[in-house]
Every structure is written in C-alpha cells, then in structure tokens.
N, C-alpha and C positions, 0 to 999 in steps of 0.2 A: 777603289774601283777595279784595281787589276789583280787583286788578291781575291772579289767577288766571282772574276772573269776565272781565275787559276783555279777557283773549289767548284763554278758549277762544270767547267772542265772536267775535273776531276772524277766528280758525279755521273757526267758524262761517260766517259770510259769503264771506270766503274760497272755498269748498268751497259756498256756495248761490251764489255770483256766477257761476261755472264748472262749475254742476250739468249743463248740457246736453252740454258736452265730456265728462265723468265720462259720463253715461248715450249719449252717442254710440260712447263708445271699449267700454262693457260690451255695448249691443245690437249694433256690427262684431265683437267677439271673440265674442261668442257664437256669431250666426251663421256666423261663419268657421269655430269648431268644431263648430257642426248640420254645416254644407254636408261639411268634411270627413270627418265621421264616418260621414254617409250615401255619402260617396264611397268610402272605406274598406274593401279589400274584408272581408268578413267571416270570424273563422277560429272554428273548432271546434275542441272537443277532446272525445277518446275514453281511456279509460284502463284498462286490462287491471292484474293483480293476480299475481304467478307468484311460487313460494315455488321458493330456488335449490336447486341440489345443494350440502350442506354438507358432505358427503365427504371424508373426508384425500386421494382419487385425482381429486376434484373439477376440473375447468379451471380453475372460479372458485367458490371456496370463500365468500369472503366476499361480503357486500353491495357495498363499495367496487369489486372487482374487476370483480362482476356488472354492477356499474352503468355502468361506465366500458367493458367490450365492449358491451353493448347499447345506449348511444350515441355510437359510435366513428363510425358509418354502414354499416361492412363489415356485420352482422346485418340493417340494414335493407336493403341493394341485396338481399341473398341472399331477404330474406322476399319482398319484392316479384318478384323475377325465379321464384319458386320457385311463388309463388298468382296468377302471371301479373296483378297488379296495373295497371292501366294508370295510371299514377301515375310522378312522377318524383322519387326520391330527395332532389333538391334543393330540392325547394316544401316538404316535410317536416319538420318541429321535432318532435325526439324527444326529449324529456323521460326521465330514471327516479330515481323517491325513493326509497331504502330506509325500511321502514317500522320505525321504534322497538322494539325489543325482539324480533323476529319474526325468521326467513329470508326474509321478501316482503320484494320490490321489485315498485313500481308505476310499469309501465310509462306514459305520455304522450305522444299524438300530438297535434298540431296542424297543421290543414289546412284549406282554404278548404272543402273538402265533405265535409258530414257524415258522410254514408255511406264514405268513404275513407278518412275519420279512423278509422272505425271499424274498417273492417277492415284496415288496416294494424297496427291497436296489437293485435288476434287475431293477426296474421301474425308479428307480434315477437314477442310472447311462446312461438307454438307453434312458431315455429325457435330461441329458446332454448332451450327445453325441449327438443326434439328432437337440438338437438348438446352440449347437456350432462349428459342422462338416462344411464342406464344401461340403458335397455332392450335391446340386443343379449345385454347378459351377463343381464340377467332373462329374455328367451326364452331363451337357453344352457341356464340353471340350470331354467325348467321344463319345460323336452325333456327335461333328464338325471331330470329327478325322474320324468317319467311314463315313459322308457325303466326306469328303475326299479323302477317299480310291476308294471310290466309281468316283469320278470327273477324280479322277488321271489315272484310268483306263480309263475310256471316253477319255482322253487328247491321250494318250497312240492308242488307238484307232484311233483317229481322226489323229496323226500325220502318222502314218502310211499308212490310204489310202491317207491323202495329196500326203504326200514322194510317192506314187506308181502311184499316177493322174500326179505327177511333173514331176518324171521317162519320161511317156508316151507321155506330153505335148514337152518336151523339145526333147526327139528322134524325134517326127514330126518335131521341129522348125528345129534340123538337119538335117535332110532328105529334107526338102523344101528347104534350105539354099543351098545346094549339088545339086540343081537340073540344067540341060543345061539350061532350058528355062524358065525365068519370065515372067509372065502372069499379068493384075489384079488382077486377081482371086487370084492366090498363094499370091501376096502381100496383098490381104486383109484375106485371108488364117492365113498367117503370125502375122499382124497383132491382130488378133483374138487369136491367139496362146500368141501371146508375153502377153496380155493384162490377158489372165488367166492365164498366169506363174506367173506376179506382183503379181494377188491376193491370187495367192497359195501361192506364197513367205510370202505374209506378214499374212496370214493366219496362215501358219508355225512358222513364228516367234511369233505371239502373243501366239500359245499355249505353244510354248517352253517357252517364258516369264512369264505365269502361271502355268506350271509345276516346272520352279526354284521357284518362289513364294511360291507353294504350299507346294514344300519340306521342308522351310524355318518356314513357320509358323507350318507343322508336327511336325517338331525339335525341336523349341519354346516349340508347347502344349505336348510335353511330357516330357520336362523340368518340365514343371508346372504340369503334371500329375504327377511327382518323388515326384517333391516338396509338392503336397499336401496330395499324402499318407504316406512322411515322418512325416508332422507335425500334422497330421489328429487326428481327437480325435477319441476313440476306446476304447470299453471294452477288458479290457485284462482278467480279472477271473470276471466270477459271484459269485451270491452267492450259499452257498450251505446250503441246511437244517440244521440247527442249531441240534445238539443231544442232549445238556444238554443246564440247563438254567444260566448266570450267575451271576445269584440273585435269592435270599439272599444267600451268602455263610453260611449256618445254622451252619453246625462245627463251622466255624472261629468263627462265633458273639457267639455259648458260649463259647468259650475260652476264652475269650476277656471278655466275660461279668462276669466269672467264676473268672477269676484273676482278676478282679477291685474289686467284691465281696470279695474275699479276702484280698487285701489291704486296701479298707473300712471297712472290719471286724475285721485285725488287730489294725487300727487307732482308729476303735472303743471303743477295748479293753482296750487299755492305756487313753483314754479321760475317759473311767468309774474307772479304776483304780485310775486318779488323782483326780477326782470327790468324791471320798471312802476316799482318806487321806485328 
C-alpha cells in the first residue's frame, strides 16, 4: 500500500514539476484551434423532405435508387442550370437519407451561404420531382376525363330528343295503323314512319352503347387518377433558411484539441523524466 502511496507521489510531482509545459502546450493547441476555426470558412445546411415515386413504371422505385441519382451530381448541375443558380456544382455537398419506414428521402445541402444552401436543396428536390412525377399522364387522364364529361352530356342530350322524335314518330305509326281506311299514300306514309323509327332505334342504342362505355372508362381513369396521386412523388417540406452554421463546431475542436494537449503534455513529462535518470 505504501509503495502504491510513494509511485502515485511520484507521478504526482512528476506532472507538478512540468505543469507549465502541460499548460503551455493546452493554451498553443487551444488557440491554434480558436485561431483556425474562426479562420474556417463557415458551411450551412438547408434540407428539403420529398416522398419518391413508388410505382412498379417508377425510374427509381426505391429509397436506395432515389438516393444514389439525387447525389450522383447529374440532378444537381440540371437543378442549378435550370433556376439559373449562380452557384457552382463543385463548392456543393449533397447529402440524401432515406427516412425509416416511409417513401421520403431528405434531401441535404451544404454550402458556405445560407441562402444558397437553401435554395439549392428547393431546386433538388422540385427537379426530382418533376423528372420522376407522372404529371404529363395526370394532365392526359384529366383532359380525357373533362373531354368526357363534356361527350356525356352531348349523349345525354342527344338521347333525349331521340326518345321525344321516337315518342312522336311511333304515336303517328298508331294513329295511321287505327285508321278505317288504307290508302297508298298512308301505306307509304307508314312506311316512311316505320323506316325512321329503325334508325332512331339504332341510333338510340349506339348512344346508350357509348354512354355504358363511356362510364366504364370514367371508372377506370379515376382509378388511375387515385392511383397516381397515391404513389406520385411530391415535396413534402422545403427548406428553410439555415440560422447557424454547422461548421466548425469551434468549442468542441478546442476542447478536443485542449485535452490531447494535455495528454501529450503529460506523456511528455514522463519521456523527459526518464530521459533525466
């Protein structure tokens, strides 16, 4: 015990005899890491939120896919050259995490200005969205659906004065049929009568045959209109102006650099000490 008591003594003195070296070498590493951290330029970051297209016709189906075009760089020159960015691709660190359990990924910019960071990490995500959406086939599908609405009333229309020309044609054919006395005339009367009922008839049925039709494909395309703003890609948060930067964390690196100073200052002390016996 008292041989334990005489070495951490020893250690003791040791470590006060060469305290000044120990506190020279922790206040040079400090300052070295002030001096460089304020030298440092400072970076920002901005982070935008976009859930993908998960679509079996999808580009990029999954997370891993999404993640790996959106920072390949090709997405970012396009976003930048596209929102005339004055900005260069290569000062730029793009970041994307797919987020656990979800179709988001979050996108991450980081950039020396804030404002830059920001709108870059807006510009990524609304040119993903835009070359992996399916909006062209969703405006398709609702021009075809209001050309439709529009037909369907026509049909709607057209069956109805059919139905009231039919009404009208078919009371005469009753009325001639009831009558005492046939003539030529009422038989080619008749005749005339019967011959525009056939084509009203089949008139009638071809619209009714394209109005079931028409309902049928309505149904369909707004199946496929559920279905494509279900799996539709879509910014869910932009970004928002960054307030602080997060680099250089200047505390942390002199702490860090303060205590290694320290520990190579007391390492030091015992290498001179054994150097001296």
């Amino acid at each position: 015990m008292q041989e334990d008591e005489v070495g951490l003594k020893d250690y003791f003195n040791i470590i006060n005899k060469r305290k000044w070296i120990i506190a020279v070498l922790v206040l040079l590493a400090a300052l070295a890491a002030l001096v460089m951290g304020y030298r440092a330029p400072r970076i920002f970051q901005a982070s935008s939120t976009v859930k993908i297209n998960n679509s079996r016709d999808s580009l990029y189906p999954t997370l891993a896919a999404a993640s790996t075009y959106i920072t390949n760089g090709k997405l970012l020159k396009k976003a930048i050259s596209k929102e005339a960015l004055e900005v260069s691709s290569k000062d730029i660190k793009v970041d994307c995490r797919p987020i656990p359990d979800t179709f988001f990924v979050q996108i991450t910019t980081s950039y020396t200005d804030p404002d830059k960071a920001q709108l870059v990490a807006n510009a990524l995500a609304k040119e993903f969205v835009e070359e992996t959406s399916n909006e062209r086939i969703q405006k398709m599908l609702m021009n075809w659906s209001e050309s439709a609405k529009k037909r369907m009333k026509a049909i709607e229309d057209e069956i109805n004065a059919i139905s009231e020309e039919l009404e009208k044609i078919l009371s005469s054919i009753d009325e001639l049929k009831s009558g005492r006395t046939s003539t030529s005339e009422t038989a080619l009367r008749l005749s005339s009568l019967e011959e525009q009922r056939i084509d009203l008839e089949a008139n009638l049925s071809r619209l009714k045959s394209e109005q079931v039709s028409l309902t049928e494909k309505a149904f369909t395309q707004r199946i496929s209109l559920q279905e494509i703003e279900r799996t539709e890609s879509k910014i869910i948060t932009k970004a928002t102006l960054p307030d602080a930067p997060v680099s250089p964390k200047i505390e942390l690196n002199v702490i860090v650099a303060a205590l290694m100073a320290f520990l190579i200052g007391i390492g030091l002390s015992f290498f001179m000490e054994y150097l001296k016996r």
